[in-house]
RODO-2510 file (C-alpha; in nm, 4 decimals, decimal comma):
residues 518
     n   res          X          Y          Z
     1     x     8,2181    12,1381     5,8098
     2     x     8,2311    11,8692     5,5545
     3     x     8,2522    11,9449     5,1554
     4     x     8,1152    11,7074     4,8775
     5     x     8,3465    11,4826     4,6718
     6     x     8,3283    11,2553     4,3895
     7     x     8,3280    10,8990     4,4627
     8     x     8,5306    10,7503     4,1579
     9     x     8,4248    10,3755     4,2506
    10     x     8,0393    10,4554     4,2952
    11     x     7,8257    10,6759     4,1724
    12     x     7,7145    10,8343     4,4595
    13     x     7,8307    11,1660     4,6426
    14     x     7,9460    11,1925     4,9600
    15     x     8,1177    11,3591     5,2509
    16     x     8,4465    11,4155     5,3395
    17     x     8,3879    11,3260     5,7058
    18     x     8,5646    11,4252     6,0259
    19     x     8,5759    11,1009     6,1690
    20     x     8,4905    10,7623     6,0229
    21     x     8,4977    10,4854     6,2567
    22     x     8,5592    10,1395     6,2236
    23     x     8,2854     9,9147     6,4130
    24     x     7,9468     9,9766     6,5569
    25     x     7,9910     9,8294     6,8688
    26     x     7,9314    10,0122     7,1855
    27     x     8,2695    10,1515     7,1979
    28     x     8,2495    10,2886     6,8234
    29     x     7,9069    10,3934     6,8946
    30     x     7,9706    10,5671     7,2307
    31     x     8,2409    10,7573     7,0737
    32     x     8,0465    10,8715     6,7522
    33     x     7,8337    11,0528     7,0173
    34     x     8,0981    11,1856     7,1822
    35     x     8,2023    11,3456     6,8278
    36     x     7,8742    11,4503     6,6726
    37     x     7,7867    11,6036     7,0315
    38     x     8,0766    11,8416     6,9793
    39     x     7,9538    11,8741     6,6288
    40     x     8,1686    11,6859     6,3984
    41     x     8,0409    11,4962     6,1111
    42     x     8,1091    11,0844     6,1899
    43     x     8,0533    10,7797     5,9543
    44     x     8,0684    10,4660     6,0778
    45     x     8,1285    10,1440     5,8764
    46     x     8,0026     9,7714     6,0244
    47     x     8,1368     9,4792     5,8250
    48     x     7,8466     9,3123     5,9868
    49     x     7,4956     9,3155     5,8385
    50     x     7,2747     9,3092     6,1222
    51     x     7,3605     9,4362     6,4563
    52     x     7,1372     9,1612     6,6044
    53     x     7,3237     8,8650     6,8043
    54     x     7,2059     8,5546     6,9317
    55     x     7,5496     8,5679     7,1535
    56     x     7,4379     8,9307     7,2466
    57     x     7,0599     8,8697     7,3641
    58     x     7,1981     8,5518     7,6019
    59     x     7,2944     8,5780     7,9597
    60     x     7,6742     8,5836     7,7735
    61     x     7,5749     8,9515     7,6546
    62     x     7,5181     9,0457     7,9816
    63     x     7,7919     9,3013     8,1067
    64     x     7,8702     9,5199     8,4503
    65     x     7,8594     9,8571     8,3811
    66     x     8,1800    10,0320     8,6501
    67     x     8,1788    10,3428     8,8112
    68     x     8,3516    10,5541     8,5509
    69     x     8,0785    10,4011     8,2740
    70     x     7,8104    10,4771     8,4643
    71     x     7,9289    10,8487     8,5469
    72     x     7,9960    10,9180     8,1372
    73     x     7,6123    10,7834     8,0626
    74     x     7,4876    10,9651     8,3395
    75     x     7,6713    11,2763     8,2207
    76     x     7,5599    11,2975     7,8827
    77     x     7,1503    11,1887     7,9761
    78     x     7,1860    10,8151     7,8767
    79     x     7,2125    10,6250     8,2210
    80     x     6,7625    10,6683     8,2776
    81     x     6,7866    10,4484     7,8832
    82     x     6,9184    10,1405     8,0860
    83     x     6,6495     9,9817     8,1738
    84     x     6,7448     9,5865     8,2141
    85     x     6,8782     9,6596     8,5772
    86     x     6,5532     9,7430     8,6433
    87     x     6,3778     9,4246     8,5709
    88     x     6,7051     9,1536     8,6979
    89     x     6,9291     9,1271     8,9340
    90     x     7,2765     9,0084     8,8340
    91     x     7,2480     8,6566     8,7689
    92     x     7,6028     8,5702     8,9040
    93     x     7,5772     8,7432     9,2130
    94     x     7,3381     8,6089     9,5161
    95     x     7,0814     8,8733     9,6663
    96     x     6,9791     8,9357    10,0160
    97     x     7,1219     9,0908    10,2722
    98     x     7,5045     8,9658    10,2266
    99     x     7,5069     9,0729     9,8565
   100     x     7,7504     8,9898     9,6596
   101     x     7,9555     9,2459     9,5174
   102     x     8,1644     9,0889     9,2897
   103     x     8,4483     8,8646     9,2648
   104     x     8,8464     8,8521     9,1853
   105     x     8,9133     8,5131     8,9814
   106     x     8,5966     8,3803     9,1148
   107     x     8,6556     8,4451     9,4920
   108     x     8,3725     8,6916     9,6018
   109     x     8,3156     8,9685     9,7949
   110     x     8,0537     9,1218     9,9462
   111     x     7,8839     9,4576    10,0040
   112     x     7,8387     9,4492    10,3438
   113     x     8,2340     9,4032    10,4137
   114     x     8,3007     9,6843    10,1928
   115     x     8,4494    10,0301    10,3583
   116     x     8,2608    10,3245    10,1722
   117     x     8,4110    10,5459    10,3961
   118     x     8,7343    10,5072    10,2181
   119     x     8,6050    10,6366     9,9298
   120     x     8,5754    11,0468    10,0989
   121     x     8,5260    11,1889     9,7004
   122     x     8,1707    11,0023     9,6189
   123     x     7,9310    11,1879     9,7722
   124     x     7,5847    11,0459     9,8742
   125     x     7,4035    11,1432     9,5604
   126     x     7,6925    10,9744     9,3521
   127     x     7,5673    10,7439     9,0966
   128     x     7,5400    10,3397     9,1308
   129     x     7,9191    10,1752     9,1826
   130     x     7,8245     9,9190     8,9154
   131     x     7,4889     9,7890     8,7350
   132     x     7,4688     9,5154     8,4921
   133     x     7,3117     9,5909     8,1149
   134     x     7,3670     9,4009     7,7774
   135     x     7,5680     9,4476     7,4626
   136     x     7,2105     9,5252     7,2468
   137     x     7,0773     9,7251     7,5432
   138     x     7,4258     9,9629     7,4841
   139     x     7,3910     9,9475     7,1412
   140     x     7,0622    10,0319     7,0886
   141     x     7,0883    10,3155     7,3284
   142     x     7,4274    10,4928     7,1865
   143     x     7,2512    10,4296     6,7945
   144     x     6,9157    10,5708     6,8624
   145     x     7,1822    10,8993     7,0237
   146     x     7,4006    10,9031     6,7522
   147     x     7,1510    10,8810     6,4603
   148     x     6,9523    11,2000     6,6411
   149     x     7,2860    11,3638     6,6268
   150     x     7,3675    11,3002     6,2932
   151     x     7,5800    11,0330     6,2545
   152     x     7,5759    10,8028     5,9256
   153     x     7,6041    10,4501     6,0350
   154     x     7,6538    10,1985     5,7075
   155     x     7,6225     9,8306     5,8405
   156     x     7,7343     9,5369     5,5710
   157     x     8,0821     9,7422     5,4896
   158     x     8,3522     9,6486     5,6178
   159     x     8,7145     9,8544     5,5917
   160     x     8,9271     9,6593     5,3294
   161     x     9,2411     9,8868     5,3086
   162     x     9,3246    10,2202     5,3847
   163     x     9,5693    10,5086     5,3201
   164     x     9,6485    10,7961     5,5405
   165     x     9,8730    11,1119     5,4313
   166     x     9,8827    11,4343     5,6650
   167     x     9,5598    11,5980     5,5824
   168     x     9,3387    11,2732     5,6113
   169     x     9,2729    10,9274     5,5303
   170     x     9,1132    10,7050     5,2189
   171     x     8,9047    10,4369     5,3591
   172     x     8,8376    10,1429     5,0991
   173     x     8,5293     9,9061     5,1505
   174     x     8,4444     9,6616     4,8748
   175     x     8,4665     9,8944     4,5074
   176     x     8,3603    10,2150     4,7553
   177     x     8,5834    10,4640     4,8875
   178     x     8,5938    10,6783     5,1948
   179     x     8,7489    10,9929     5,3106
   180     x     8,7836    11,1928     5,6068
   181     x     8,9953    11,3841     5,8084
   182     x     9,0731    11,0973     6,1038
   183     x     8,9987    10,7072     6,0997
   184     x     8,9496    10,5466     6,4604
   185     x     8,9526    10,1785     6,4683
   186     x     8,6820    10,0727     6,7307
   187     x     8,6777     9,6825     6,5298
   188     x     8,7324     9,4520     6,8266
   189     x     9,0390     9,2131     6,8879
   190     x     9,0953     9,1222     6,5106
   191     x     9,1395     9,4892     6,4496
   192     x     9,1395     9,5491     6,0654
   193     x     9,2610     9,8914     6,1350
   194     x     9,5352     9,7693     6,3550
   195     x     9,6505     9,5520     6,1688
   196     x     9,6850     9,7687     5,8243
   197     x     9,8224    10,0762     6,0361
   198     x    10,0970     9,7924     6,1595
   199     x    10,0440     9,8524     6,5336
   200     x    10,2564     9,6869     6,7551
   201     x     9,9669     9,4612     6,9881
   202     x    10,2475     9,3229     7,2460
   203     x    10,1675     9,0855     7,5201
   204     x    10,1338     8,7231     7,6393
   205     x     9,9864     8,4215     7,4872
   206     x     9,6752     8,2327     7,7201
   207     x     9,6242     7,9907     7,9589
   208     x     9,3276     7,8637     7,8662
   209     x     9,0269     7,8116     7,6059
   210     x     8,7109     7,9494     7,8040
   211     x     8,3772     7,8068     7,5923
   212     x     8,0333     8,0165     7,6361
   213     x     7,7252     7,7366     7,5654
   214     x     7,3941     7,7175     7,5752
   215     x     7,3023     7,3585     7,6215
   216     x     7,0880     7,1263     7,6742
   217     x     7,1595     6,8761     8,0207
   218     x     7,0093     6,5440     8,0827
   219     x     7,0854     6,5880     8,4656
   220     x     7,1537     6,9446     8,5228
   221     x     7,1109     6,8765     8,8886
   222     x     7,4847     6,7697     8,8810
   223     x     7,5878     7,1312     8,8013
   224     x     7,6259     7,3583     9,1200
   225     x     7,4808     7,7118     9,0257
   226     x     7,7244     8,0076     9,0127
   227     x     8,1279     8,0330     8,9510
   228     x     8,2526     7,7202     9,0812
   229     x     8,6341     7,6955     9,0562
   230     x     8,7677     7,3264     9,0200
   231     x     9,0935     7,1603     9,0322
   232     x     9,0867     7,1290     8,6547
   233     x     8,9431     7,4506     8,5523
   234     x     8,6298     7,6714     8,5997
   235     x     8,2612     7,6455     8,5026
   236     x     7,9838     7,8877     8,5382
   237     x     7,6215     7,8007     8,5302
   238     x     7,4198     8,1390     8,5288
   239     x     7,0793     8,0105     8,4408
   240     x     6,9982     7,6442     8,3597
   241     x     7,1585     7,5685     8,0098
   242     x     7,3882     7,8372     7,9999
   243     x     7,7490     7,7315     8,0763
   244     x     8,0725     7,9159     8,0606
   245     x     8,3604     7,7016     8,0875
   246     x     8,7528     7,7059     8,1612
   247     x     9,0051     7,4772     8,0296
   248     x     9,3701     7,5006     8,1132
   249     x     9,4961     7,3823     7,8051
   250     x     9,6866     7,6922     7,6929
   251     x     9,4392     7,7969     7,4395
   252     x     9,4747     7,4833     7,2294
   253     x     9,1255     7,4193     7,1329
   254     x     9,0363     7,7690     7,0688
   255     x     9,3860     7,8126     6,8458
   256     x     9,2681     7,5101     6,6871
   257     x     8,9775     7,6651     6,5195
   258     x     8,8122     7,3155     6,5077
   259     x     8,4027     7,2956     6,5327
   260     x     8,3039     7,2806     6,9020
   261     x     8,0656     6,9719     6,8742
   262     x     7,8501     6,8803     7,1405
   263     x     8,1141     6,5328     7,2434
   264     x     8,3279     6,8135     7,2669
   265     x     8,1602     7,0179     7,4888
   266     x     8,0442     6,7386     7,7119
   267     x     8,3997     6,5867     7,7692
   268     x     8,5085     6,9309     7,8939
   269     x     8,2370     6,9811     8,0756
   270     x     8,2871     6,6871     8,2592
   271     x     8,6138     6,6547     8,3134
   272     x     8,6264     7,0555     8,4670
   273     x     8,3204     6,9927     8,6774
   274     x     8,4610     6,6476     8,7600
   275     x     8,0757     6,5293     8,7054
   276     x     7,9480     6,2915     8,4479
   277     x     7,7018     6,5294     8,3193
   278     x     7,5510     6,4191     8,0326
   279     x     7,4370     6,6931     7,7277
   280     x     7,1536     6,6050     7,5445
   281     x     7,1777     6,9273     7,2989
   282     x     7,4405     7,2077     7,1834
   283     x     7,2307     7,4896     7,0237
   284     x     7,5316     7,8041     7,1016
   285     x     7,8906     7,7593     7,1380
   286     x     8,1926     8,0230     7,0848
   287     x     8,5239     7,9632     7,2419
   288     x     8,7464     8,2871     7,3662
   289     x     9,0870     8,2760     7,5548
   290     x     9,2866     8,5202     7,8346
   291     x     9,5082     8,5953     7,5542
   292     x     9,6421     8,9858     7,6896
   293     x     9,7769     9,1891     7,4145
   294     x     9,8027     9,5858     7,4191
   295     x     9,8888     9,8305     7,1367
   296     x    10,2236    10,0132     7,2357
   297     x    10,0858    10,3139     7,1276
   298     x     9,7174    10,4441     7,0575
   299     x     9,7786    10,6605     6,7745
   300     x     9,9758    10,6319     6,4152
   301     x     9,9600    10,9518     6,2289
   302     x     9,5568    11,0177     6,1808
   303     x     9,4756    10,6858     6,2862
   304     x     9,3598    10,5840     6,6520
   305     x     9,2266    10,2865     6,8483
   306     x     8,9825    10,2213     7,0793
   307     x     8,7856     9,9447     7,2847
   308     x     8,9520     9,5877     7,2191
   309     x     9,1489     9,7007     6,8984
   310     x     9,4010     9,8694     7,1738
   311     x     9,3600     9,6318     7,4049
   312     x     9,2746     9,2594     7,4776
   313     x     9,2568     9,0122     7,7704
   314     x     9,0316     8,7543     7,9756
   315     x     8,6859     8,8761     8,0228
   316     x     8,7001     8,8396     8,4199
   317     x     8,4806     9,0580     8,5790
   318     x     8,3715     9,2323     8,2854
   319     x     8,6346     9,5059     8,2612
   320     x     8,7195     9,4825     7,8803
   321     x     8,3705     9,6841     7,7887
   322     x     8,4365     9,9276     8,0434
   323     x     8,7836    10,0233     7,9692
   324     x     8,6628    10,0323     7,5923
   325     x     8,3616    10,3347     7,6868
   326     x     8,6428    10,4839     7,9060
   327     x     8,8647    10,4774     7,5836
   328     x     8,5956    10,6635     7,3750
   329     x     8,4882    10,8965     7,6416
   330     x     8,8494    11,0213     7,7340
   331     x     8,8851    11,0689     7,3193
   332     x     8,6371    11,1879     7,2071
   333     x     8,6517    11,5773     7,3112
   334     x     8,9781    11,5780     7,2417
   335     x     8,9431    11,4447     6,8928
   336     x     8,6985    11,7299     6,8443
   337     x     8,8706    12,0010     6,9889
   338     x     9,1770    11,9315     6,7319
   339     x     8,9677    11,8763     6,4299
   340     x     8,7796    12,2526     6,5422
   341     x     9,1424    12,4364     6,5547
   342     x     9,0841    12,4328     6,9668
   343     x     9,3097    12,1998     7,0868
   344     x     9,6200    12,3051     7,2919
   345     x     9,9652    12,1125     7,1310
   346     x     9,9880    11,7757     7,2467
   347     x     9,6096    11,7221     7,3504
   348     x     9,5370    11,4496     7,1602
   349     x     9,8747    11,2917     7,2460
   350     x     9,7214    11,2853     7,5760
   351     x     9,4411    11,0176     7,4968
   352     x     9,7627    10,7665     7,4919
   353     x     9,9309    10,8871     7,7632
   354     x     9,6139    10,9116     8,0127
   355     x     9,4178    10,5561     7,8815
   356     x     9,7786    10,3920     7,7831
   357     x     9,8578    10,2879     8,2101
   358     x     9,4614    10,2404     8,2320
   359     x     9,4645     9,9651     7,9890
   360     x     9,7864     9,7976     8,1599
   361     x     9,6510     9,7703     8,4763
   362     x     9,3446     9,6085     8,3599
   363     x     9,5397     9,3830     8,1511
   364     x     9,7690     9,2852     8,4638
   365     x     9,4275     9,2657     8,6973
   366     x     9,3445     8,9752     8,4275
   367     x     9,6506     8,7779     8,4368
   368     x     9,6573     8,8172     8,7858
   369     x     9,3500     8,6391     8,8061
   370     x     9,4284     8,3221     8,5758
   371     x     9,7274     8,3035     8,7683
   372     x     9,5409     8,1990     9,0565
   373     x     9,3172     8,0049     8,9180
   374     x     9,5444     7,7445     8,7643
   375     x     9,4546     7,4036     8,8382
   376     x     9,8331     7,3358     9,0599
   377     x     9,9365     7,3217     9,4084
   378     x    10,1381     7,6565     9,3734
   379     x     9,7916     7,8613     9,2241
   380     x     9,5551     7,6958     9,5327
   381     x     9,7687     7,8095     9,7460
   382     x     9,7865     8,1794     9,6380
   383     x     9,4188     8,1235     9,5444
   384     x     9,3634     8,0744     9,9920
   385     x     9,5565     8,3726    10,0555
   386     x     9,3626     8,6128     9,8220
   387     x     9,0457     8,3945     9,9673
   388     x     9,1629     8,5287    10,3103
   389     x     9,2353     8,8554    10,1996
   390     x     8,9332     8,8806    10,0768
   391     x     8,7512     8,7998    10,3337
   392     x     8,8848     9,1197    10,5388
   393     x     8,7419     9,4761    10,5408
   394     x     9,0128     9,6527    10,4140
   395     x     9,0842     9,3564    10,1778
   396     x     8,6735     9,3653    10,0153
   397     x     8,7419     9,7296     9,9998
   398     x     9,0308     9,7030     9,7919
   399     x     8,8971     9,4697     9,5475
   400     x     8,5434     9,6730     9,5526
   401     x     8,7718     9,9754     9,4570
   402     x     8,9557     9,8301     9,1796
   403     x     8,6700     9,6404     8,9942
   404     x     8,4275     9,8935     9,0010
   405     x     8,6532    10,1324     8,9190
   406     x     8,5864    10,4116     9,2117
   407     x     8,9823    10,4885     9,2312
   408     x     9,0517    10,5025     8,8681
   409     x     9,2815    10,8338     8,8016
   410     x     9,5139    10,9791     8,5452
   411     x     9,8074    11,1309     8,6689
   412     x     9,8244    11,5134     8,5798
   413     x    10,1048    11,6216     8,7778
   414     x     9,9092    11,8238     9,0271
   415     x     9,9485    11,8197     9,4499
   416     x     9,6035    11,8461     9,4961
   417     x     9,4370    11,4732     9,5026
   418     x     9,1579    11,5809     9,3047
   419     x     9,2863    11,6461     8,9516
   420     x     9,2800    11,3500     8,7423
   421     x     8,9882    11,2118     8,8701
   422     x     8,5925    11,2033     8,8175
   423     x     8,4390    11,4734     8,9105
   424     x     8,1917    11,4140     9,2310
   425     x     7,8550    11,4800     9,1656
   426     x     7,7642    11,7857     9,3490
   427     x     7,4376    11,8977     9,4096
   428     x     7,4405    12,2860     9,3754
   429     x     7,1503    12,4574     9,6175
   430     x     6,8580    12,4513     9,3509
   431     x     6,8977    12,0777     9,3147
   432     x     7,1133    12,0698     8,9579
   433     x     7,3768    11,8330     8,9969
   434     x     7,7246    11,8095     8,8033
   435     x     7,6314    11,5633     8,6196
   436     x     7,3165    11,7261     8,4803
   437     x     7,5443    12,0352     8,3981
   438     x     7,7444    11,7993     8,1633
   439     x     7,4974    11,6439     7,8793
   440     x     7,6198    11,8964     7,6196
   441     x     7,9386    11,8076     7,6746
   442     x     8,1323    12,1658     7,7949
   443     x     8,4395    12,2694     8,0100
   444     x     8,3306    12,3692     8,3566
   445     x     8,4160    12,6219     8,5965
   446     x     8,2392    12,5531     8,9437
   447     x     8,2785    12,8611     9,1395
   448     x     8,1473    12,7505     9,5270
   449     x     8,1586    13,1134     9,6369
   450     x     8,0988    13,2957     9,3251
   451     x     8,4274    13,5080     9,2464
   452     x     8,3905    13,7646     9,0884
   453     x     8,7188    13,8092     8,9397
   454     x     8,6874    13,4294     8,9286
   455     x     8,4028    13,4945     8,6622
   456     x     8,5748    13,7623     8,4607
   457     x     8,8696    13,6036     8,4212
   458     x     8,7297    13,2698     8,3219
   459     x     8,4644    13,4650     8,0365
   460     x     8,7628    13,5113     7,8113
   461     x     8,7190    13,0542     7,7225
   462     x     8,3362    13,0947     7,7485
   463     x     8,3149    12,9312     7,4031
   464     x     8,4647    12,5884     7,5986
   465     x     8,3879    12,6598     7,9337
   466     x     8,1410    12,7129     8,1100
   467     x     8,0652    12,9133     8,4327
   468     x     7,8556    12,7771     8,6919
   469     x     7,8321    12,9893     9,0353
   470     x     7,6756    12,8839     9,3750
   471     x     7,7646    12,6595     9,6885
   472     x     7,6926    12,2898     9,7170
   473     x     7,5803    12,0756     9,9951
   474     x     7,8748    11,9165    10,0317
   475     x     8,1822    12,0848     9,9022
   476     x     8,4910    11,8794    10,0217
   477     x     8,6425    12,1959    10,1417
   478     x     8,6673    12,3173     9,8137
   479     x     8,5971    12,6809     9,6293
   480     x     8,6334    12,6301     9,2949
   481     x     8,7121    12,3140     9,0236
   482     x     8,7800    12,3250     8,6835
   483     x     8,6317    12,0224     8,4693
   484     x     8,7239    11,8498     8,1594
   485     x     8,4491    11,7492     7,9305
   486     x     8,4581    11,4131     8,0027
   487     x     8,3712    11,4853     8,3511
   488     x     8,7773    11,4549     8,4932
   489     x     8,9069    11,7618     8,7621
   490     x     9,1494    11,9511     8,5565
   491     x     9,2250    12,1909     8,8637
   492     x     9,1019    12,2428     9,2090
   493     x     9,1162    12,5203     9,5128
   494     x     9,1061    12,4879     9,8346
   495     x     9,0719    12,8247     9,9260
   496     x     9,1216    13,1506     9,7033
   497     x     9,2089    13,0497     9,3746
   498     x     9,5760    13,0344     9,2129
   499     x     9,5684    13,2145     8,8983
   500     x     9,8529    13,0563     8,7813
   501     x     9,7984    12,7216     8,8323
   502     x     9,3789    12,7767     8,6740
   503     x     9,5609    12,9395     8,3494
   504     x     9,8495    12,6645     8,2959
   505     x     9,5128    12,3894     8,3354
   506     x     9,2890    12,6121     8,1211
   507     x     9,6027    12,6764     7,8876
   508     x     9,6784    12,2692     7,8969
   509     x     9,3148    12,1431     7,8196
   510     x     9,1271    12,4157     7,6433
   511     x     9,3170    12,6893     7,4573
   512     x     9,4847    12,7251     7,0907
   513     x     9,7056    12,9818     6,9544
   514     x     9,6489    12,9012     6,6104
   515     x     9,2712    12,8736     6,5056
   516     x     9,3705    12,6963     6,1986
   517     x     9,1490    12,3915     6,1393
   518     x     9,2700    12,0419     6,1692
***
């Protein structure tokens, strides 16, 4: 797949890749997987030396992990890796029999006031709705899988230019030079590859400058644990000495890029907490903001964007690493399919069009929630009705739904409900589930009553799909589903299949008439 080239700035030899990705994050990691899993060759390039973090091994590294996230681990054989759910509890949410389940701009809900029943497509053997992990936990999961499959991961080189023409793309680090056939740009908020391929990133500017400190406090005692929203801002104390802060100050400070000393620290501290804590030691500070920006278009010519290079906002309620794996799981078999020669016309221009609303809904669920947390009479009072709202079954529910992602869906023009979203993990009769049927990454065609005709007409795509026959113990009422690779209903019957509507979806997401290589 990949044929050897002269380097004229080094004197090495190396590929012309399929892929090379900007960033070894988890997003840029995740999707290397995706890629060398479907059997393309992947390089990734990390401007930063070591992929160890002091920010990353804190409580601040700590992420939730939503629905959809833990589906696409579970799905390709990752989700038994995690293991730091196993050992701790989420430190910002109380335990015991009124759980908390998560919050909305720091106003919580709780499990027990939560409606599962609502939710009629997650079956009882569905995975967790959310589980907390860490940023080096991810990473050191989705590197250890993408190193067994291949993939050539250069830390210490960072993408200083690039240029694209309709075949591929020249990626320049330092005096060494790239190629390959597709560049994605998985590099974070201050997107290198964004900003070269001149994206537009349109949005709004912040609210605030949040801080994330580990300190040391003379009288911690004056701290109340947890999110505690104040008249003049936000702090959270997770563990003793670890403080996130909000200041309303419209992103001044962090703008500012002046040294966050520990007066500094201390003054906000106080004056958001409205305490006269005193701190005694500043050993960790970084500053962030709710700054919301969004690319206005994923793709420019052979170069794409995933993870916070598309997208950017407050991290409230951890959705930013979530919508980033979503990102690199809804790309990466579609990437593959067009660089193999079996992608259907417009497939890739799909990846926008599907994770495009995704990311503006997040982005609007942020501002949302710094718009009631302003410290002014107007935001308390919209800050008591959400409190109240809250507070109700329906309301819990609602909020459970959208932060842990259970009603996510792309819209694929279909009258069923099903297509468009995550596939429910059935259990077929021997015990194999759905999701165990999906590590390798394949088209599915679950046949509940095992059609014959069903089977024969479907062996034509066997190289992309494949057939699985038998019932389930719970079948929704259905008889047969076609799935994507990344685990999304393409089609679905009720009763005995429409073989029009199964060969536009198979025609749509799987077939080619031209086998011509990408």
């Amino acid at each position: 797949m990949s044929t050897i080239i002269k380097n004229h700035n080094s004197t090495d030899h190396q590929s012309i890749y399929d892929v090379i990705i900007s960033g070894a994050g988890p997003v840029g990691l995740f999707l290397a997987c995706e890629l060398a899993l479907a059997k393309c060759s992947v390089l990734i390039l990390e401007k930063a030396e070591n992929e160890h973090s002091s920010l990353k091994q804190l409580p601040f590294g700590i992420r939730g992990l939503n629905a959809p996230s833990i589906e696409a681990l579970y799905c390709r054989g990752l989700l038994e890796d995690l293991q730091i759910h196993k050992r701790i509890k989420n430190p910002h949410l109380k335990q015991g029999a009124n759980r908390q389940g998560g919050h909305f701009a720091g106003i919580v809900f709780y499990d027990d006031n939560i409606d599962t029943t609502q939710w009629k497509y997650r079956l009882p053997g569905a995975t967790e709705t959310s589980l907390i992990s860490e940023m080096e936990e991810l990473e050191r999961i989705f590197t250890r899988r993408a190193e067994t499959l291949g993939v050539t991961i250069r830390r210490g080189q960072a993408i200083t230019d690039f240029h694209q023409t309709e075949n591929g793309v020249t990626v320049q680090s330092a005096d060494q030079s790239f190629q390959a056939k597709w560049l994605v740009g998985c590099d974070g908020s201050r997107s290198i590859v964004r900003k070269l391929a001149g994206f537009e990133f349109a949005g709004t500017e912040p609210e605030f400058t949040g801080y994330s400190t580990k300190i040391d406090l003379l009288d911690p005692e004056k701290l109340s644990p947890g999110r505690n929203v104040t008249p003049t801002g936000m702090y959270l104390q997770s563990q003793p000495g670890y403080v996130i802060i909000q200041d309303f100050d419209s992103g001044a400070f962090h703008h500012s890029k002046k040294p966050v000393t520990l007066d500094h620290v201390q003054e906000v501290l106080r004056r958001v907490s409205n305490t006269d804590v005193t701190v005694t030691a500043l050993h960790i500070a970084t500053t962030w903001t709710d700054r919301a920006r969004q690319a206005t278009s994923y793709r420019n010519g052979r170069v794409l964007l995933a993870g916070d290079a598309a997208h950017i906002h407050a991290p409230l309620g951890g959705q930013g690493l979530n919508l980033g794996l979503g990102d690199a799981m809804n790309l990466g078999w579609k990437l593959a399919a067009t660089i193999k020669g079996e992608a259907p016309e417009d497939l890739l221009n799909s990846y926008d069009t599907e994770r495009y609303p995704i990311g503006e809904q997040v982005l609007d669920w942020s501002r949302a929630q710094v718009a009631i947390m302003k410290p002014n009479p107007h935001a308390q009072a919209l800050n008591a009705i959400f409190r109240d709202l809250m507070n109700t079954r329906d309301g819990a529910t609602y909020f459970a739904s959208r932060v842990w992602g259970i009603n996510t869906h792309y819209n694929l023009g279909s009258n069923h409900p099903l297509p468009g979203r995550s596939v429910p993990n059935f259990q077929l009769e021997n015990g194999t589930t759905i999701g165990e049927l999906m590590h390798y990454g394949h088209g599915i065609l679950l046949d509940f009553d095992a059609d014959v005709s069903l089977k024969t007409y479907v062996d034509e795509y066997s190289d992309q799909i494949k057939y699985i026959a038998g019932p389930a113990r719970e079948q929704l009422g259905l008889s047969a589903l076609l799935i994507r690779p990344d685990g999304i209903i393409a089609w679905a019957s009720d009763e005995k299949p429409d073989y029009t509507d199964l060969h536009q979806a198979i025609a749509r997401w799987f077939t080619v008439n031209s086998k011509i290589k990408q």
